[in-house]
C-alpha positions as CSV (number, residue, x, y, z in Angstrom):
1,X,91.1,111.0,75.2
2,X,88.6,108.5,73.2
3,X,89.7,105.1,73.6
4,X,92.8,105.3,76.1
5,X,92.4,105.7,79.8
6,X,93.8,108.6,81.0
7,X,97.5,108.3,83.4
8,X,95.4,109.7,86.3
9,X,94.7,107.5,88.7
10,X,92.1,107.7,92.0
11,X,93.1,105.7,95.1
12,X,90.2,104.4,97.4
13,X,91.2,104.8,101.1
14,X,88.3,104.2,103.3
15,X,88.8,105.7,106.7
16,X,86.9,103.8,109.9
17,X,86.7,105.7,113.1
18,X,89.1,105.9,115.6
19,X,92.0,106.3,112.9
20,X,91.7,103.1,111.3
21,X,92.0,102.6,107.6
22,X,91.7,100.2,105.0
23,X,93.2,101.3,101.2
24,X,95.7,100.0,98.4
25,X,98.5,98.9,101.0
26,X,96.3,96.6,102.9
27,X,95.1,95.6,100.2
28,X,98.0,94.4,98.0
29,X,99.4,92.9,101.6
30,X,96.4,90.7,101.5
31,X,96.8,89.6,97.4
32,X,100.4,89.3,98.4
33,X,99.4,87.0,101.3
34,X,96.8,85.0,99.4
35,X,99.7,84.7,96.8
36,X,103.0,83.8,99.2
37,X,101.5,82.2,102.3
38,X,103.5,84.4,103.6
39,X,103.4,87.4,106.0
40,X,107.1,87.8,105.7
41,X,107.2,87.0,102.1
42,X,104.2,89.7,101.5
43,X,106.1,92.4,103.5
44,X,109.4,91.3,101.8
45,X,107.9,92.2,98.2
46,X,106.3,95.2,99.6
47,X,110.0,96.4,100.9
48,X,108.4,96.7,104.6
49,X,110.0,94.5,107.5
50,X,108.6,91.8,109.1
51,X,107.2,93.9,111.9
52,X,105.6,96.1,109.8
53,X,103.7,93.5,108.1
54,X,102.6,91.6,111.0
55,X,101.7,95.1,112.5
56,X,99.1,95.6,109.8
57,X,97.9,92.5,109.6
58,X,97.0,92.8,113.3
59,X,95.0,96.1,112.4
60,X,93.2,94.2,109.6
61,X,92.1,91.4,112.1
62,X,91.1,94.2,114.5
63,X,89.3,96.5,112.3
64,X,86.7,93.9,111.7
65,X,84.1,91.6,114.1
66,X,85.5,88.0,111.2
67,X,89.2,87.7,111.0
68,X,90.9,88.5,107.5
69,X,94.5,86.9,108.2
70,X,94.9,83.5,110.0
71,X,98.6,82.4,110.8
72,X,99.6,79.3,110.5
73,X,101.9,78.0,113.0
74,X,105.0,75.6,112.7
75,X,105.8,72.5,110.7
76,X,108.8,71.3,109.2
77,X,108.4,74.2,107.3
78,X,107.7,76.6,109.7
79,X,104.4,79.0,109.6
80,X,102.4,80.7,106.9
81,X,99.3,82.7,106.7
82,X,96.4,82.4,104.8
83,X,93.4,85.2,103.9
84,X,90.0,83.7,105.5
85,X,87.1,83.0,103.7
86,X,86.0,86.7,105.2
87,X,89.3,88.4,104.0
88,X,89.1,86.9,101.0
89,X,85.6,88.5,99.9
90,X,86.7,91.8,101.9
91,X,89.7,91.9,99.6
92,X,87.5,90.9,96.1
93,X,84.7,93.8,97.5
94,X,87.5,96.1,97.6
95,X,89.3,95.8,94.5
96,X,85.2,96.2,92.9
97,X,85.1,99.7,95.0
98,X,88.2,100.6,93.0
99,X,87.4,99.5,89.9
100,X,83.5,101.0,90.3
101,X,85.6,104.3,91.6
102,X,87.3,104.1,88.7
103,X,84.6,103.9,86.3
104,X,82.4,106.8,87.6
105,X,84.9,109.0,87.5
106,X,86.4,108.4,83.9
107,X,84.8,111.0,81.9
108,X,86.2,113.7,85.0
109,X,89.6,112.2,85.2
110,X,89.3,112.6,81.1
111,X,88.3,116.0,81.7
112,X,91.8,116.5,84.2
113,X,94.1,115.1,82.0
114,X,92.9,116.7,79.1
115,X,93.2,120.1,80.8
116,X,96.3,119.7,82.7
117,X,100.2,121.2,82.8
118,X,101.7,118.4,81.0
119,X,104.9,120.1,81.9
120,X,104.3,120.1,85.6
């Protein structure tokens, strides 16, 4: 496939013990949270609910001894959230995991697509 990346894609999920995970999802929440200011804003462009937002913001805090997600509380115009300085570099060391992922495994995902059931 010289010169054009191949449609196969790898997804980076790194799973913590005791069942907690961090992978794409978190990860655009937080670029969407960075972006918006908003948890429900974020969750709203990610077609989750509220709850569901907040819920996995909660595990992101959690999952780690800095917090990733501070909320913001009231005003005129009411909350907003913000990525910390922490969840800010967790979120750019990430996004280098999948984009070093990505590059080690070109010349295999070449390989794939090269040799795979286009009709499938």
């Amino acid at each position: 496939m010289s010169g054009r990346e191949s449609p196969l894609k790898t997804t980076l999920r790194i799973d913590f013990p005791l069942g907690d995970r961090l992978g794409p999802g978190k990860a655009q929440l937080m670029e969407l949270i960075a972006s918006t200011g908003s948890i429900s804003a974020a969750g709203r462009a990610m077609d989750m609910s509220y709850r569901r937002a907040w819920l996995l913001v909660d595990a992101l805090n959690h999952m780690f001894k800095d917090t990733v997600i501070e909320r913001q509380r009231g005003g005129s115009q009411g909350g907003g959230a913000v990525l910390t300085e922490f969840g800010q570099t967790l979120l750019e060391r990430y996004r280098n995991m999948e984009r070093r992922l990505e590059n080690a495994l070109k010349e295999d995902l070449d390989w794939l697509e090269a040799h795979r059931n286009k009709d499938q």
